[in-house]
C-alpha positions in Angstrom: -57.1 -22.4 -15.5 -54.4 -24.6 -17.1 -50.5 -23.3 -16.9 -49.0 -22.6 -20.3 -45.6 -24.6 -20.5 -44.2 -23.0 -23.5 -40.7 -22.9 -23.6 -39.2 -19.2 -23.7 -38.0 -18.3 -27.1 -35.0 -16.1 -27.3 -36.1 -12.1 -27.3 -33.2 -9.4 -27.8 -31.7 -7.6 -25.0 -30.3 -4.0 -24.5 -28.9 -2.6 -21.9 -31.3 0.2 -20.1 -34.5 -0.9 -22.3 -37.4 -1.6 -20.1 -39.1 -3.4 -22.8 -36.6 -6.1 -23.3 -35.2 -8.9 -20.5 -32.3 -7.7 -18.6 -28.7 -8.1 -19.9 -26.5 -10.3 -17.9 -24.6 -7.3 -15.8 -28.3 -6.8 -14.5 -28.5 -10.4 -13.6 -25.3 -10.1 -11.7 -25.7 -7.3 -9.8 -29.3 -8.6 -8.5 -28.0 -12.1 -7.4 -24.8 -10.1 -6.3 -26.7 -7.6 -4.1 -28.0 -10.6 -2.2 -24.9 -12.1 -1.9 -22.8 -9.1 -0.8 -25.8 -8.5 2.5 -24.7 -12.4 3.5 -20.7 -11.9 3.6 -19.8 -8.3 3.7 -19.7 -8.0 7.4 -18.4 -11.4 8.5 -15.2 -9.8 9.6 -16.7 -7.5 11.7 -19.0 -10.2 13.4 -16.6 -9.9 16.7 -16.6 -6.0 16.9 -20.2 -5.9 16.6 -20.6 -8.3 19.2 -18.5 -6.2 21.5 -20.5 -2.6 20.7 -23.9 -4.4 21.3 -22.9 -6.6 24.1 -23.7 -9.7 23.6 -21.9 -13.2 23.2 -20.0 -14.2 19.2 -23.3 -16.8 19.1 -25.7 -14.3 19.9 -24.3 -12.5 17.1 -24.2 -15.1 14.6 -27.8 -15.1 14.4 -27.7 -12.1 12.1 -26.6 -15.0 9.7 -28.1 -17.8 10.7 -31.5 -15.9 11.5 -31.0 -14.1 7.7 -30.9 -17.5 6.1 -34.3 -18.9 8.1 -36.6 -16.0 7.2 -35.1 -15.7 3.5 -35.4 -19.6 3.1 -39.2 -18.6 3.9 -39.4 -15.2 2.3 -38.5 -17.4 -1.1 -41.9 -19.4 -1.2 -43.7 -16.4 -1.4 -41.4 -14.7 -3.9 -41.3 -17.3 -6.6 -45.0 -17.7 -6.8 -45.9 -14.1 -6.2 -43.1 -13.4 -9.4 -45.2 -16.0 -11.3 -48.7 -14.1 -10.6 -47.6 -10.3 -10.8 -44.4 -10.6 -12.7 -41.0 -10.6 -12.1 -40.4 -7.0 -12.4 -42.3 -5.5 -9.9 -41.4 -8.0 -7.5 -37.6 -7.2 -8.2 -37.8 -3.5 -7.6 -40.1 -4.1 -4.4 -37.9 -6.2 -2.3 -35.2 -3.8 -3.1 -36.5 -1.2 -2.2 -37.4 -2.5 1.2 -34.1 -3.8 1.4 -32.8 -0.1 1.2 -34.9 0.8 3.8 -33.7 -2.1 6.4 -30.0 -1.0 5.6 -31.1 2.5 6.9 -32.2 1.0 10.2 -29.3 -1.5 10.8 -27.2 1.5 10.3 -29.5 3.6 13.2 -30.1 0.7 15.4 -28.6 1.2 18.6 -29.7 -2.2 20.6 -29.3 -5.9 19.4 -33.0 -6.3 19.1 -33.7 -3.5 16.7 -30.2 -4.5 14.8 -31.5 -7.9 14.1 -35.4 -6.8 13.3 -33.8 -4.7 10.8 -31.5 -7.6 9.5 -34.4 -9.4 9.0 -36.0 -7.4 6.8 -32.8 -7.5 4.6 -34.0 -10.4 3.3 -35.9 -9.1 1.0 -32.8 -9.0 -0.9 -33.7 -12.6 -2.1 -35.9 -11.1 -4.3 -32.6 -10.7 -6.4 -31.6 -14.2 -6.1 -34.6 -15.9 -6.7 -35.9 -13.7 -9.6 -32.2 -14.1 -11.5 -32.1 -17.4 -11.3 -36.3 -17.5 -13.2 -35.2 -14.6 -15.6 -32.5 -17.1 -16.8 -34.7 -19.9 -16.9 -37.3 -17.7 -18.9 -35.3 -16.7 -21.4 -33.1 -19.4 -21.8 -33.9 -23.4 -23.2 -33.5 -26.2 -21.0 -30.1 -26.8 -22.6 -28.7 -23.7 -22.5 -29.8 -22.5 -19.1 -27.2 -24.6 -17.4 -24.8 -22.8 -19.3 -26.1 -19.1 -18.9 -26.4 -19.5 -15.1 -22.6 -20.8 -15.3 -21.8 -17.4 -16.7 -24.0 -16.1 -14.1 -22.8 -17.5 -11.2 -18.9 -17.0 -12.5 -19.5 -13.3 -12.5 -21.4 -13.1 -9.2 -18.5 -15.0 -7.8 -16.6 -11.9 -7.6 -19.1 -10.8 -4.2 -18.0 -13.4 -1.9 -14.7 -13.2 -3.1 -14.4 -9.4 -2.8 -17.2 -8.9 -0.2 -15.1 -10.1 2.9 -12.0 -8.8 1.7 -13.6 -5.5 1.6 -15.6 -5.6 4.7 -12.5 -6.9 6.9 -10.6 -3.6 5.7 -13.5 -1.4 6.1 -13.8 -3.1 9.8 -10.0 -2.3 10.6 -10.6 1.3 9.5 -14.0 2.6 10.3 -16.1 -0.1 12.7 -19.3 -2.3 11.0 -21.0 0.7 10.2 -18.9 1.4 7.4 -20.2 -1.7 5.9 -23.9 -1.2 6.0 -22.9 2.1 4.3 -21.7 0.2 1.4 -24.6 -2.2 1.4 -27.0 1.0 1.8 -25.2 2.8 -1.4 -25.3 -0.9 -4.0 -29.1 -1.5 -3.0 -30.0 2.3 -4.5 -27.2 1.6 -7.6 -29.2 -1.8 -8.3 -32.9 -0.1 -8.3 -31.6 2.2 -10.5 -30.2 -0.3 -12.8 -32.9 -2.5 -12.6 -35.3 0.3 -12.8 -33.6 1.0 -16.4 -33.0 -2.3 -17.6 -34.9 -5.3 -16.2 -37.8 -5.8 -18.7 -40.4 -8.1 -17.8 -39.4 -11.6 -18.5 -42.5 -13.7 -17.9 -44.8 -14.2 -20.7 -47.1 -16.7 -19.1 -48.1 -15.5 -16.1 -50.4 -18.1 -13.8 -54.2 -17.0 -13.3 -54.0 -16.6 -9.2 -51.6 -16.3 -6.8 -53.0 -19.1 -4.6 -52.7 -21.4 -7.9 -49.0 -21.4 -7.7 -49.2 -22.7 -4.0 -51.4 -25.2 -5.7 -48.8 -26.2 -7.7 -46.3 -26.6 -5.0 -47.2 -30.6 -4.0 -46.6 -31.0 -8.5 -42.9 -30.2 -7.6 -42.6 -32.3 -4.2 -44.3 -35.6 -5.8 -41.0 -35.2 -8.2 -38.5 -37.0 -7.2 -36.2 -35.5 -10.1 -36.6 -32.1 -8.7 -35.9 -33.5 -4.8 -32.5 -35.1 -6.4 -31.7 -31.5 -8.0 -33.1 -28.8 -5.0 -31.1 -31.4 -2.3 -27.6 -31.5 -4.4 -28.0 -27.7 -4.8 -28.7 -27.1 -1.6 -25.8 -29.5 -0.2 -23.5 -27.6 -2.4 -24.3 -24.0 -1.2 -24.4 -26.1 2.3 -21.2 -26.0 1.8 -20.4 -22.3 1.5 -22.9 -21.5 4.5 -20.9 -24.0 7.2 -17.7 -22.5 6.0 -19.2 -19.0 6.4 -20.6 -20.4 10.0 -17.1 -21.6 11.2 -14.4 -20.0 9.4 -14.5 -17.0 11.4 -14.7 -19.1 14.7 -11.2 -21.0 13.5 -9.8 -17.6 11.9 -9.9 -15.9 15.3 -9.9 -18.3 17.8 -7.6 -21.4 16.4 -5.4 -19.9 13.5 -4.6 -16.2 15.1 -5.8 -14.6 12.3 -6.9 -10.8 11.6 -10.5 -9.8 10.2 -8.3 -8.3 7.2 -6.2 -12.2 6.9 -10.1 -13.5 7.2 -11.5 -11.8 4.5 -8.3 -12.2 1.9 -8.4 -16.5 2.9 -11.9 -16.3 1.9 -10.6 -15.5 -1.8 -9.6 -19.3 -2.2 -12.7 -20.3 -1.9 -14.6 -17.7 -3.9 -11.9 -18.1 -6.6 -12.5 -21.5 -6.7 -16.0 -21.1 -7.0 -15.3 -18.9 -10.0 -13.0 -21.6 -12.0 -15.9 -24.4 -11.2 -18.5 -21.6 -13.1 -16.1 -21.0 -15.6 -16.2 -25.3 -16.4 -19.3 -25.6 -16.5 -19.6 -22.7 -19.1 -17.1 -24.8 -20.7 -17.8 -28.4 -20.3 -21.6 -28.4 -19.3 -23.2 -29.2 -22.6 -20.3 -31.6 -23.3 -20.7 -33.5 -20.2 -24.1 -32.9 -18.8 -25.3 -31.8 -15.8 -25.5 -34.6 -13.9 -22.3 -35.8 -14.6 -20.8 -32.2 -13.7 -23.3 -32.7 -10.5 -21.0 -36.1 -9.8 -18.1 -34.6 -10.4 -18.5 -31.4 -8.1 -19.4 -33.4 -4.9 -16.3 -35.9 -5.7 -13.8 -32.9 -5.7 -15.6 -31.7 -2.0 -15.2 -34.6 -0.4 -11.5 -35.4 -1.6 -10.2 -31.7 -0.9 -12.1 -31.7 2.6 -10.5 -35.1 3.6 -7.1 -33.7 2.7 -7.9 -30.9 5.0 -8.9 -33.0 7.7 -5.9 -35.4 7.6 -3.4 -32.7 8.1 -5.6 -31.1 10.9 -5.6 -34.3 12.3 -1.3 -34.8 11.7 -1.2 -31.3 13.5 -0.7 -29.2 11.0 -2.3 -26.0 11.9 -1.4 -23.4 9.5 -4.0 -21.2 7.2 -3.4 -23.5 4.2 -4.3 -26.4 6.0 -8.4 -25.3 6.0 -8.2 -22.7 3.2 -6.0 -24.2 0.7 -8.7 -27.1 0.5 -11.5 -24.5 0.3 -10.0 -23.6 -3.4 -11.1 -27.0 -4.7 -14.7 -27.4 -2.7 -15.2 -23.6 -4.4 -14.5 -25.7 -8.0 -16.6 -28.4 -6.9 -19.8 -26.3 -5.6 -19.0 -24.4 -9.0 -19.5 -27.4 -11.0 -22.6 -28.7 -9.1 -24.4 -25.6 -8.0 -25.7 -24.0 -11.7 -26.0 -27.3 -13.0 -28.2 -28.7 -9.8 -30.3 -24.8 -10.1 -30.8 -25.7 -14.1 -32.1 -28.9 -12.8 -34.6 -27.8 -10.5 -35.8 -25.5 -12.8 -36.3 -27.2 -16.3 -38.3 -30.3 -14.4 -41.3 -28.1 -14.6 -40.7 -24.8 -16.8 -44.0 -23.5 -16.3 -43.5 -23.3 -12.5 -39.8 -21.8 -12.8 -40.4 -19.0 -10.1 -42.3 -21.6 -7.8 -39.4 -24.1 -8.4 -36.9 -21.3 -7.7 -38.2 -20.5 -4.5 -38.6 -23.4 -3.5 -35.5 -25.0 -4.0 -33.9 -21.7 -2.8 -35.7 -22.3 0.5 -34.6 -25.8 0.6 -31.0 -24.2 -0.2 -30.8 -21.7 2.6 -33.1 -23.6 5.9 -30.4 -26.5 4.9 -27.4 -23.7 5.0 -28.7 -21.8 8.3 -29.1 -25.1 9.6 -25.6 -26.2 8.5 -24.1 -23.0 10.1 -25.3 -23.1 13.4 -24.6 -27.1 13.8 -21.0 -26.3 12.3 -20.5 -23.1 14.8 -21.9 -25.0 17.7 -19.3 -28.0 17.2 -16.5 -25.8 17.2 -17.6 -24.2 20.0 -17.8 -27.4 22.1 -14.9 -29.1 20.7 -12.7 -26.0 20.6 -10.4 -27.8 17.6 -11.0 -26.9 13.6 -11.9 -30.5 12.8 -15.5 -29.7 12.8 -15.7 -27.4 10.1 -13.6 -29.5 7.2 -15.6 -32.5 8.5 -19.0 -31.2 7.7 -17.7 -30.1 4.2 -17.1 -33.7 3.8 -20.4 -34.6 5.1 -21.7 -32.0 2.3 -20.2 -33.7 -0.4 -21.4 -37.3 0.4 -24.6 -36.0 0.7 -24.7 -34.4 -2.7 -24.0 -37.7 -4.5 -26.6 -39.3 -2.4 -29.6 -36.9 -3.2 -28.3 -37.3 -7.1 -29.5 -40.9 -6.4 -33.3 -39.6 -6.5 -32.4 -38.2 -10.3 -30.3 -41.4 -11.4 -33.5 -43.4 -10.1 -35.7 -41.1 -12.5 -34.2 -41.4 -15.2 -34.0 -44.5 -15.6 -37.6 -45.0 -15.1 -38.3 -42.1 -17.5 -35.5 -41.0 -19.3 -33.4 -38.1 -19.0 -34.0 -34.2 -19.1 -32.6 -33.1 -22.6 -29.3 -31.9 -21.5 -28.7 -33.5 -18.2 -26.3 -36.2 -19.9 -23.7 -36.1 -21.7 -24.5 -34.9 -25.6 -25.3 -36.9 -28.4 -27.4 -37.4 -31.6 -29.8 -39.7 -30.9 -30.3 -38.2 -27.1 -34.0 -39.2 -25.7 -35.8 -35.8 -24.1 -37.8 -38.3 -21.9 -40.4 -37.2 -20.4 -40.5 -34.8 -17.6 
């Protein structure tokens, strides 16, 4: 059966109507809820380590793992939303996700801990499906722009997450912060329960005909150039999540509670690179705003890494930095998502999940190799050195796009806006 590629036309929204799409605080707290389960308990990574009894590495599988099997759960989830929905999807994974939090919270060995963590996953179901739900109710040129929004809201999480979680550590031990996780994942069925209508309107015939579809989005090398700059920008974020805690503790001397408030510079840096590309997106395009991103990374991180390597071993040497790779990955992140998604509108979820696959495999991968280093060479370099890496990458895969469109022409919106702009085909 053929696949409708309609573009979404704009439907109202109100907030706790089930019949309409969900409103943008919806949108937020689903991707958020994800977000919160990756970062809320880095502080407490070393105390849990000591109350299960095992090694710091052991226990940075709970991250590393987490990013593998959601990296997989994700091709399931965008073609399954395609088939059955979005909705239904949604409120499943959460609600399994509620469930895991309850048995992190009982487990009392590192094996039951980490089958339980697993499970979590199936908050991706959150950050998959908000990412589609933008795409289906938003045009190719203005979905760049709603996911800036997006993305400048959920920015909030990582920025508050290990702030909060590093206190909660200090006062109450790691189980406090599975508490917290286990009281937002009931909050967000609720909301999403009231409020997240069904937002796809052309749903495929089978569920095996989106897997089908799957070798449509690999042949394209458009969508390679946008899933492999998207996934080098959140790269970014997962390698600093892998070794900042490593060169907190171990090279700087800093408490879980210092930890969580350094990670602010990167979150609110993150924020102010959504905020631009709310504000400079259509004006610039999102290939250029792709460009300039992974520029800003690799300048910042090389700054970082010349005054690690002048001896300067001070917080602001590695976190200072951060603030401007948090711009950067702000700038190229919902601009690479919008990307991967308008190459093949009729296969947003599939496109979703895949590229949010690529994303984290790339970032679990990323994390262990940038914990690993550290670990060996017992100095910070590592860490600011793979952020560099990051960045050159990113304006390599955008070489795959650059090659595209000049055999095809651009994606309306991915250049810079003018009158007699060609929509080229896809």
């Amino acid at each position: 059966m053929a696949i409708m590629t309609t573009d979404p036309s704009p439907r109202p929204r109100r907030l706790f109507d089930r019949r309409t799409p969900p409103t943008l605080l919806t949108l937020v707290a689903m991707a958020g809820m994800g977000a919160l389960s990756m970062n809320i308990f880095l502080p407490s990574m070393p105390g849990m380590a000591k109350d299960f009894g095992v090694a710091y590495s052991d226990m940075q599988l709970a991250v590393s793992a987490y990013l593998l099997v959601m990296g997989a759960l994700q091709l399931v989830i965008g073609p399954l939303s395609d088939r059955l929905g979005r909705r239904p999807v949604l409120l499943g994974g959460i609600a399994i996700f509620a469930l895991a939090t309850v048995g992190c919270l009982q487990a009392e060995s590192i094996e039951s801990f980490m089958a339980f963590r697993m499970l979590q996953t199936a908050s991706s179901a959150g950050l998959v499906l908000s990412r589609a739900m933008v795409r289906d109710m938003s045009t190719q040129e203005t979905a760049a722009q709603m996911m800036g929004y997006l993305a400048m809201c959920m920015a909030v999480v990582p920025m508050i997450g290990p702030l909060i979680g590093g206190w909660l550590q200090e006062l109450y031990g790691w189980h406090a912060n599975f508490t917290v996780l286990l009281v937002a994942s009931l909050s967000v069925f609720a909301l999403c329960w009231a409020d997240a209508g069904e937002t796809n309107m052309n749903r495929t015939a089978s569920f095996g005909e989106q897997f089908r579809a799957y070798p449509e989005l690999v042949r394209s090398h458009r969508f390679w150039g946008y899933a492999l700059a998207c996934a080098c920008a959140s790269g970014a974020f997962f390698a600093f999540l892998g070794g900042a805690p490593y060169v907190a503790s171990e090279v700087l001397g800093l408490s879980p509670r210092e930890l969580g408030a350094n990670f602010m510079f990167m979150a609110g840096g993150y924020m102010a690179g959504n905020f631009l590309t709310t504000q400079l997106g259509a004006r610039l395009g999102i290939d250029r705003m792709i460009v300039i991103g992974a520029v800003m990374t690799v300048a910042a991180m090389s700054v970082s890494t010349l005054l690690f390597l002048a001896g300067v071993m001070h917080p602001l040497a590695l976190f200072g930095p951060t603030a401007f790779v948090g711009i950067g990955c702000g700038m190229a992140m919902p601009n690479a998502m919008a990307g991967q998604l308008s190459v093949r509108p009729h296969l947003a979820g599939s496109a979703s999940g895949l590229g949010s696959t690529l994303m984290l495999t790339g970032g679990a991968a990323l994390s262990w190799v940038t914990g690993w280093l550290l670990d060996v060479s017992g100095s910070a370099l590592p860490l600011p050195l793979m952020l560099v890496g990051t960045g050159l990458a990113m304006l390599g895969s955008m070489m795959f796009v650059f090659s595209a469109n000049r055999r095809r022409g651009p994606l309306p919106g991915s250049e810079p806006r003018r009158s007699d702009e060609p929509g080229g085909p896809l």
